[in-house]
N, C-alpha and C positions, 0 to 999 in steps of 0.2 A: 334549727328552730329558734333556739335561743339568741343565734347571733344576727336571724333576719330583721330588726330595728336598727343596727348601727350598721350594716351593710347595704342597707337600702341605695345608697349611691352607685354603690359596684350590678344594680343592676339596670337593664337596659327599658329606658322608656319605649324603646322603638319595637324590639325586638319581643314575642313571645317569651313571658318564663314559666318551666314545667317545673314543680315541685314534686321528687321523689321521696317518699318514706319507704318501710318495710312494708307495712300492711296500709297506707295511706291516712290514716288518721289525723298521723301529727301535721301534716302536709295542708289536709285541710284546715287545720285549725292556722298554719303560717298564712294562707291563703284567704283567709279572714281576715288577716291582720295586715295585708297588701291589699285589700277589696279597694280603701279610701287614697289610694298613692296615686291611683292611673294606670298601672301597671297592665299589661294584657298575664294575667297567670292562668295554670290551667293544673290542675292537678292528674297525676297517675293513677288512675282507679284503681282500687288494690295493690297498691305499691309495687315494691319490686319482687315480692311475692307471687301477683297476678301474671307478672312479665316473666318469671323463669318457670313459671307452671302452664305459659302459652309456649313452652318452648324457646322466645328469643332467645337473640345471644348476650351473653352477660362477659364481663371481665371481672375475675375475683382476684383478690388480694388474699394473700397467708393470714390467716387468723391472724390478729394481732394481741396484746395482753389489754388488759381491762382499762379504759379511757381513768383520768386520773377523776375527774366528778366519782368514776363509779367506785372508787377504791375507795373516797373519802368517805361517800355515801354507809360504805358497807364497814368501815372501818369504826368510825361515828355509832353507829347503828350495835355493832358488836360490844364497841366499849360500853355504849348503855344500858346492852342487854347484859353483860355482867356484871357493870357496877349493881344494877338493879334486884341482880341474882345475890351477890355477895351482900348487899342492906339486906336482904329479907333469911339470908340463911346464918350471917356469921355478926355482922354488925353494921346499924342505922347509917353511920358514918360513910358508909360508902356509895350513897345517896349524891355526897358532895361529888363525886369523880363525874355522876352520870350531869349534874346540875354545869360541871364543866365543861362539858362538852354544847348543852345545851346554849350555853354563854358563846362559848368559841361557833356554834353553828349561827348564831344569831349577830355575833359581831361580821365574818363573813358574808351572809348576806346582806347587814345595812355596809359594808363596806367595799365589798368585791374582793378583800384580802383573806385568805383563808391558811394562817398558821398549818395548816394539818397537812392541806394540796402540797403545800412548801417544801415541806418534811419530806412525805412520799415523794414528792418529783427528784429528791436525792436518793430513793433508795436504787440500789442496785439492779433490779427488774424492771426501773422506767429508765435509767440509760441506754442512749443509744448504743449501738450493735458497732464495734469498731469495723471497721472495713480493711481489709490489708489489700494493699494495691499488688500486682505482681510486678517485682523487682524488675522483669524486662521493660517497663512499662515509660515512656517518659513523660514527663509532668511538662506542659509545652508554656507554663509559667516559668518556669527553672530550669530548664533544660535538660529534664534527666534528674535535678538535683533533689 
């Protein structure tokens, strides 16, 4: 949803587009926001929710870990609830931690740069998964090599 304004190109004037959500909501509301483009859109009624409770067939993917928005979200979120906790139990001061984050949430969104996403996207739970090829295997770049 978020990225359907600057993708507007990559979709097709000619061609029907179906927007899926989980429970259709947000879909509708992208769907609004394509009303004035020309676009033929159509939403999934009850998202993809309605579709694997009618039985079709679905393809799922392995859980995967927590999208980086949502980490920073909850990240942000946490740190304010304890700075806010530590000002009112031990000392005023720590008012300042929660005011920083506020700062850094607010430069962020007037900017698109978010110090925090930064951080996280190094930490060891958002690297990729290394892959080990098997030794029999040849690489038809390199011959084997």
């Amino acid at each position: 949803m978020a990225q359907i304004e600057p993708r507007l190109q990559d979709l097709s004037t000619i061609k029907p587009v179906v927007l899926i959500c989980q429970m259709g909501k947000r879909a509708h509301m992208t769907a609004s926001v394509l009303e004035p483009c020309d676009r033929q859109v159509s939403v999934l009624e009850g998202g993809t929710g309605a579709w694997i409770e009618a039985g079709l067939p679905i393809v799922q993917s392995t859980r995967s870990g927590w999208s980086l928005e949502r980490q920073v979200r909850f990240g942000a979120g946490l740190i304010v609830l304890t700075a806010s906790a530590l000002a009112l139990l031990i000392k005023a001061d720590w008012l300042l931690l929660a005011a920083f984050i506020g700062v850094g949430l607010t430069f962020a969104g007037l900017t698109d740069i978010c110090p925090m996403a930064e951080l996280l996207q190094r930490m060891p739970w958002n690297k990729a998964k290394n892959c080990k090829s098997d030794a029999s295997e040849q690489n038809p770049l390199t011959g084997g090599q």
